[in-house]
C-alpha positions, 0 to 999 in steps of 0.5 A: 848249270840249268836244271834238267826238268821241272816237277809240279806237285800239286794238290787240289782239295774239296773237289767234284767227288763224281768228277774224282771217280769218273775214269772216262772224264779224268782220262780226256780232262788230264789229256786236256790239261797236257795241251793246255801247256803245249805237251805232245801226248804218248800215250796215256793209261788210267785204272779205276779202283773198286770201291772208289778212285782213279789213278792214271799217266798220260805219257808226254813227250817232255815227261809225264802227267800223272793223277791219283785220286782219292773221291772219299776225301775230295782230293786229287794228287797231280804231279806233272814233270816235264823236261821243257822248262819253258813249257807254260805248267800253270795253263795245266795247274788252272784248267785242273783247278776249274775241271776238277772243281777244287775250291782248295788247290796248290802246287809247289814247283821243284827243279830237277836235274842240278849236278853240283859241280865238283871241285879239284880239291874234292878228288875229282 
């Protein structure tokens, strides 16, 4: 069996601490980079936090696109899940890497939904 969806969990280090804190840009940056892989935006939501960071989702239709950041320390966390596994995530991964000025970033890539099959003798 195939996987169901895939999740990339990715980390982008010694950015942009303006661009970490600015709602307004992280919202239309984040929507780009849903584009970037050929993803049908929903919606999207983002808050700004007091004295610093910004978390939001852009809701997609093969899943979502979600940012949290931490300005204080550069750092951004991103996690992108979609159910398309042919949907091209690392057009999304590099336009994050050149918006938010990460001059340390990386992601690993998990496949999601795999239901072990079960066999006779295990009282199925």
């Amino acid at each position: 069996m195939n996987e169901l969806g895939v999740h990339i969990l990715m980390e982008f280090s010694d950015c942009s601490v303006e661009t970490l804190d600015d709602l307004k840009r992280l919202e239309v940056v984040m929507e780009e980079a849903a584009l970037a892989s050929k993803a049908t935006i929903i919606k999207s939501v983002f808050h700004q936090f007091a004295p610093q960071g910004v978390t939001g989702v852009v809701v997609v239709a093969e899943s979502h696109l979600a940012i949290h950041t931490w300005p204080e320390h550069g750092y951004a966390a991103v996690d992108f899940f979609t159910c398309n596994t042919s949907m091209d995530y690392l057009k999304t991964y590099h336009y994050l890497v050149d918006k938010l000025h990460s001059k340390s970033p990386s992601y690993t890539t998990v496949k999601r939904g795999f239901i072990p099959q079960l066999k006779e003798a295990d009282g199925v």
